[in-house]
C-alpha positions in Angstrom: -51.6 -15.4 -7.2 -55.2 -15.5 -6.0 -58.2 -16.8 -7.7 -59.6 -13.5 -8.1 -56.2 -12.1 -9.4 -56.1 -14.7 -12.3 -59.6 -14.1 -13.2 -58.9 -10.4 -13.5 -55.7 -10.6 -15.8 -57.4 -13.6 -17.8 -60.1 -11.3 -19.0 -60.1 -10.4 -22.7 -58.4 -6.8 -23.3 -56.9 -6.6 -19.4 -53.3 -7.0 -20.8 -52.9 -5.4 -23.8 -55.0 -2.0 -22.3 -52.3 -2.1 -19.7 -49.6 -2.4 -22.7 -51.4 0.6 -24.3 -51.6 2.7 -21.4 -47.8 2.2 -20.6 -47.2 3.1 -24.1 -49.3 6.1 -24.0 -47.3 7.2 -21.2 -44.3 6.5 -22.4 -44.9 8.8 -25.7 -46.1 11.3 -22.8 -42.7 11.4 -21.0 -41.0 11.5 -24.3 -42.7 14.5 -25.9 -42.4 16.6 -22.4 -38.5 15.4 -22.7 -38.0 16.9 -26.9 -40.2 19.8 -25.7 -38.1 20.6 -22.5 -40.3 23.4 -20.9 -42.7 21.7 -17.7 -44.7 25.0 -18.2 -45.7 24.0 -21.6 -45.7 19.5 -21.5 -44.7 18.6 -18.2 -44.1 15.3 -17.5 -46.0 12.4 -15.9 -44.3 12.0 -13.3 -44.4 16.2 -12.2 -48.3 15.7 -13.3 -48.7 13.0 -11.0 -47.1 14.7 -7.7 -49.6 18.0 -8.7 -52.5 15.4 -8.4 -51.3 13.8 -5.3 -51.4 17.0 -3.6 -54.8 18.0 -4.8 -55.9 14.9 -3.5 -54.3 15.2 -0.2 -56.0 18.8 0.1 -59.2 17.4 -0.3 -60.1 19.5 -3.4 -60.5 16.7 -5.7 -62.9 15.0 -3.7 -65.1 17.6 -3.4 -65.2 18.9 -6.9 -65.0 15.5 -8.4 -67.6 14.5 -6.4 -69.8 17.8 -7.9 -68.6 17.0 -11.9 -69.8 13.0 -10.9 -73.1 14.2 -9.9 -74.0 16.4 -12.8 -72.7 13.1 -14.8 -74.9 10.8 -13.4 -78.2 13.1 -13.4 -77.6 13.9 -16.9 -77.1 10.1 -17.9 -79.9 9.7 -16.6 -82.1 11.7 -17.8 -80.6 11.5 -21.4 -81.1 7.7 -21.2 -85.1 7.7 -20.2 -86.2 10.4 -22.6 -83.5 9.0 -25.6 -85.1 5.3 -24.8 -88.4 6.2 -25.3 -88.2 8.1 -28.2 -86.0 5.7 -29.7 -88.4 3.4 -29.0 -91.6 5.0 -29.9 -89.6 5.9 -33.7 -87.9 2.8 -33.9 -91.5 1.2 -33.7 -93.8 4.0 -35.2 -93.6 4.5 -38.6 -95.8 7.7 -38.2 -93.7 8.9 -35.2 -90.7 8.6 -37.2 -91.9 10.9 -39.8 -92.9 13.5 -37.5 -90.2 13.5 -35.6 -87.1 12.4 -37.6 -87.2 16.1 -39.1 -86.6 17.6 -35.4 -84.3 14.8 -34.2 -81.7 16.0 -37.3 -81.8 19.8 -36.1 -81.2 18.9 -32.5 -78.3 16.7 -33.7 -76.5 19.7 -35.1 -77.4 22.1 -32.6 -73.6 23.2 -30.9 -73.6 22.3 -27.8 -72.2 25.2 -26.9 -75.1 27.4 -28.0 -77.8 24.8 -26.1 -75.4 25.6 -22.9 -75.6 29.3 -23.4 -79.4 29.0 -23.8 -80.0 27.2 -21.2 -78.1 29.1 -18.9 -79.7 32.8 -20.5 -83.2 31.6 -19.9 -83.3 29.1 -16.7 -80.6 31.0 -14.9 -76.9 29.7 -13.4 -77.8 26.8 -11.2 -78.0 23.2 -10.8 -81.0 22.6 -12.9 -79.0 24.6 -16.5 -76.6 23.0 -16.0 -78.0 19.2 -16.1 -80.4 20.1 -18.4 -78.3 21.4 -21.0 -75.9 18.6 -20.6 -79.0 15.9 -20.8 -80.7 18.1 -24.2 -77.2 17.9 -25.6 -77.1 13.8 -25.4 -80.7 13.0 -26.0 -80.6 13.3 -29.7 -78.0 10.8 -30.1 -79.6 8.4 -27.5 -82.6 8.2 -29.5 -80.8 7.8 -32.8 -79.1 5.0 -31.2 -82.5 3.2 -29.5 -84.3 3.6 -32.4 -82.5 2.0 -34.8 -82.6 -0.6 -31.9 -85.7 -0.8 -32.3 -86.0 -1.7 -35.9 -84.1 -4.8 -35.7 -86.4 -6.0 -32.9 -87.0 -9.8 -34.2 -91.2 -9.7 -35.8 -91.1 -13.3 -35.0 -91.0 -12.8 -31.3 -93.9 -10.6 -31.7 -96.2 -12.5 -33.7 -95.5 -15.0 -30.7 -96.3 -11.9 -28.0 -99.7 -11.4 -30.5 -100.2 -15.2 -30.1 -100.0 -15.3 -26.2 -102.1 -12.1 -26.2 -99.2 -10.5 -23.7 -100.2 -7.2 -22.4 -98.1 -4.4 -23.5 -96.0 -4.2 -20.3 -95.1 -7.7 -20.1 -94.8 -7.2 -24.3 -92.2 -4.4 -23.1 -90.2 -6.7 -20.1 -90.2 -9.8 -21.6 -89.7 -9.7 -25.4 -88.4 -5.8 -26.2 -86.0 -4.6 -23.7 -84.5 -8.0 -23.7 -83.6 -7.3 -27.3 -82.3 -3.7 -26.5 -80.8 -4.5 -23.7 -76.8 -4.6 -26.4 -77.9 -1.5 -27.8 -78.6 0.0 -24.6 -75.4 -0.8 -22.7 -73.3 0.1 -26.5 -75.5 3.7 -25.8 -74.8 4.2 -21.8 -70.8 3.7 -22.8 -70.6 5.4 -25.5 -73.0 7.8 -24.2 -71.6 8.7 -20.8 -67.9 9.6 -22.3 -69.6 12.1 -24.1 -71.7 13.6 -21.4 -68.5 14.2 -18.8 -66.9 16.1 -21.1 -69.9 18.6 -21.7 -70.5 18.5 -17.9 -66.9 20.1 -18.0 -67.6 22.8 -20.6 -71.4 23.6 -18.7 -68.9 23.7 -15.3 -66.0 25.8 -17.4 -68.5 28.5 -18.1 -71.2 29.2 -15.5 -70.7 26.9 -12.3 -68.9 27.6 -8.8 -67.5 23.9 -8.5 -66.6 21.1 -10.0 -63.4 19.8 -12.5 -64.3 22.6 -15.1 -64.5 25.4 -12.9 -60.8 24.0 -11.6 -59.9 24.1 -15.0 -60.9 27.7 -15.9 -59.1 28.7 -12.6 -55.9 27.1 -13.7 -56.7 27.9 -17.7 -56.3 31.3 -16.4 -53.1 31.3 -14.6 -51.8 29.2 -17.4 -51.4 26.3 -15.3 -50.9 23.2 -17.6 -49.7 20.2 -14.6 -53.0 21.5 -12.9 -55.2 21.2 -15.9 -53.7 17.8 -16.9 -53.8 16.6 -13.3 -57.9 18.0 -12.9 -58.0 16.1 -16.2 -56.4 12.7 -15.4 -58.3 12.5 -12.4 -61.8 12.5 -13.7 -60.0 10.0 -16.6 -59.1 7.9 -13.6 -62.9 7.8 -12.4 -64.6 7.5 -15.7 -62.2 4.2 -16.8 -63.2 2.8 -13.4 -67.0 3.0 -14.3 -66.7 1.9 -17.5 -64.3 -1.2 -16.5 -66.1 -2.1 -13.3 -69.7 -1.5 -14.4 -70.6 -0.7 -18.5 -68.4 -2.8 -19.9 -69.7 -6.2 -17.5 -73.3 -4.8 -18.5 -72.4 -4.9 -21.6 -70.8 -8.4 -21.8 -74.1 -10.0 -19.9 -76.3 -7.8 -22.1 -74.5 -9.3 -25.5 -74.3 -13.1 -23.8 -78.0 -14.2 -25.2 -76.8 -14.0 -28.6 -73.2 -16.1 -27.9 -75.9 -18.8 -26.4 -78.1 -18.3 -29.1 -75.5 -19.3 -31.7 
């Protein structure tokens, strides 16, 4: 075995997620076995084939590709705003008091009524759609940032005070440093939530993408297409968060391993 084949199965949690997943599918083939109807539970393995050929047709490219977009434009945009208002609560009393009263509303708006909204008064396009996906995740960034924010160390910014650091090398240098754990924790966390409300926002008033799939199978009653539409976006999502958030996340946490 190669170098980089041992590195990859000595990391921490490679083997046993593997032993999960085979175990997950396992009680998968079971239940569609006890249930006995492939209209109903079909199998992995009939699953599987149904996304084989959807790749082969070219159809999941193209409206995985559309669902991935809207995921990344509303990460985005959920991150910046929910960062700086994290930020500005987490480190203003007086902001916090002004706004914490708002911040619990949005938190319990449904999301399903900010989708509706969104797409009554900005219309059935591209901009509703990210926008009610990045309103709907904004709330919980900020909660998450802010209470960042107030276990930012006062020690290292006395010393920022001392050395008279502007407030942008203040911001580089001694607080994003600091957020950088609750960030990543927030982008991981964060974009498993926002794929599945692209898919509901795609379900209910766009002409591509894995939730307008869905609604076409939902209404033939297709359940190997839905669970194969499902699976794939699955697929791409664990890829992200293996290969990018969770090594973020590991060099983002490694100051306070050295610190200790």
């Amino acid at each position: 075995m190669s170098k980089r084949g041992r590195s990859l199965w000595s990391r921490p949690g490679v083997a046993p997620g593997l032993v999960s997943v085979v175990l997950m599918l396992a009680a998968w083939w079971i239940a569609a076995e006890l249930v006995g109807n492939p209209r109903r539970l079909p199998s992995p393995a009939a699953v599987w084939v149904k996304l084989a050929s959807i790749a082969a047709s070219g159809e999941l490219w193209f409206h995985a590709g559309a669902t991935l977009l809207r995921v990344l434009a509303s990460f985005v945009i959920a991150m910046m705003v929910g960062l700086i208002a994290g930020l500005w609560m987490g480190r203003s009393r007086h902001a916090d008091h002004w706004l914490n009263a708002a911040l619990v509303i949005a938190l319990n708006v449904p999301a399903l009524v900010v989708i509706v909204l969104a797409y009554i008064w900005i219309g059935l396009n591209e901009v509703a759609a990210v926008t009610a996906v990045a309103l709907n995740k904004i709330p919980l960034v900020t909660v998450m940032m802010r209470e960042g924010a107030r276990a930012l160390r006062p020690d290292l910014d006395e010393m920022a005070r001392a050395f008279r650091m502007s407030p942008v090398a203040r911001l580089r240098h001694v607080v994003l440093p600091q957020l950088a754990p609750h960030i990543a924790a927030t982008a991981r966390s964060g974009i498993a939530l926002i794929w599945k409300i692209v898919l509901v926002v795609e379900f209910l008033g766009r002409s591509n993408g894995v939730g307008f799939k869905i609604h076409l199978l939902f209404s033939n009653f297709d359940v190997a297409g839905v669970m194969a539409w499902a699976l794939a976006f699955v697929i791409v999502m664990l890829a992200i968060d293996m290969l990018i958030l969770r090594p973020w996340e590991a060099g983002a946490n490694r100051w306070r391993h050295d610190e200790t």
